[in-house]
Structure formats: structure tokens, C-alpha cells
C-alpha positions in Angstrom: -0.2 16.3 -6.6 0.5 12.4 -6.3 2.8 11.0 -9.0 3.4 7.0 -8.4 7.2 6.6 -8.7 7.4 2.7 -7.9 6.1 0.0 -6.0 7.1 -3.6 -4.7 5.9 -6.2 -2.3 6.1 -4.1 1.1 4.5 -0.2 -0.4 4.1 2.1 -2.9 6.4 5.2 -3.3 4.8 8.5 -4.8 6.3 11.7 -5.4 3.7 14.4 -3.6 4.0 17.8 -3.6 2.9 20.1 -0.1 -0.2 22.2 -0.3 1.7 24.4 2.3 4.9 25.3 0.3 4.8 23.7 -2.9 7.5 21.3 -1.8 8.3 18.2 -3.5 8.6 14.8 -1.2 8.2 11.3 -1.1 5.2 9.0 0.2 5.4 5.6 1.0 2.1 3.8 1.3 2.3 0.1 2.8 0.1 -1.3 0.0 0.3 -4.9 2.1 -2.8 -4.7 5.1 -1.7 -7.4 7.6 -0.3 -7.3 11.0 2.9 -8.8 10.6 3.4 -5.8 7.6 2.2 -3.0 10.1 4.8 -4.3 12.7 7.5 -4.4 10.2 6.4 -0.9 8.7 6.2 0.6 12.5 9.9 -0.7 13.1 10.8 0.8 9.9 9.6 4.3 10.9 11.4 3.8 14.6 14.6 3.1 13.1 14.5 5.7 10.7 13.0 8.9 12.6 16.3 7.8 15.2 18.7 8.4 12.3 20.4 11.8 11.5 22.5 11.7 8.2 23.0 13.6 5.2 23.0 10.7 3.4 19.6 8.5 5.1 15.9 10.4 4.0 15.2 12.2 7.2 11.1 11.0 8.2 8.8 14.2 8.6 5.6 12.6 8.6 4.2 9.0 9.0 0.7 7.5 10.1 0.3 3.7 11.5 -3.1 4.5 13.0 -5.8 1.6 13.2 -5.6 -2.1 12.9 -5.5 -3.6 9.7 -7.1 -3.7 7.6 -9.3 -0.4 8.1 -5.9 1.6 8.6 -4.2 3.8 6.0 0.1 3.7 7.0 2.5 6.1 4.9 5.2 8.1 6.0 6.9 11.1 4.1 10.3 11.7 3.7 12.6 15.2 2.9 14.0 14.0 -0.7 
């Protein structure tokens, strides 16, 4: 299940739920396909997967693979 939740300049952010488990999460797609917006997106994930608080999403799950524009970059957070 993929249910668009909202978007802006940068991504998209859906609301997907695991095959696995039947968990609910969120995606964010980079909806933006240029380098500069990769790099940005790539820092973004860095940052974030350093982080451990109750209050910041916790990153379980990202892709940056490729060069733009044949590349498809999301990462999935616990909600």
C-alpha cells in the first residue's frame, strides 16, 4: 500500500505499509532528478541515520543508487 501524504519542491512523502509485517511507515521519494538534489538528499540520509532520538524519525531504509536521472532515491522512516 502507497498512500501520498504530501509533497514539496525537494520529494514526495507517502505513507507505505510493509509486506513483511503489515507495518505502517513513511517514504520519501526525491521527486527533483539533478545532481545538486542527490547530494543534498545523500547528506540528508548521513545526518539522519547518525541521529538517535525519541523525538527525530529513526532511517531504516534508503536508496541513492545511480546517477541522475536513471536513479530512483527514497528512504523510509519508523513513524
Amino acid at each position: 500500500m502507497k498512500r501520498r501524504i504530501s509533497s514539496g519542491s525537494f520529494g514526495t512523502i507517502f505513507e507505505v505499509q510493509s509486506e513483511d509485517d503489515g507495518r505502517i511507515y513513511a517514504m520519501k521519494e526525491l521527486t527533483n532528478f539533478d545532481t545538486l538534489s542527490k547530494q543534498r538528499f545523500e547528506r540528508e540520509i548521513t545526518g539522519l541515520s547518525k541521529l538517535d532520538h525519541p523525538n527525530i524519525v529513526k532511517i531504516i531504509q534508503w536508496n541513492v543508487g545511480g546517477d541522475p536521472p536513471n536513479f530512483l532515491p527514497y528512504l523510509i522512516d519508523s513513524r
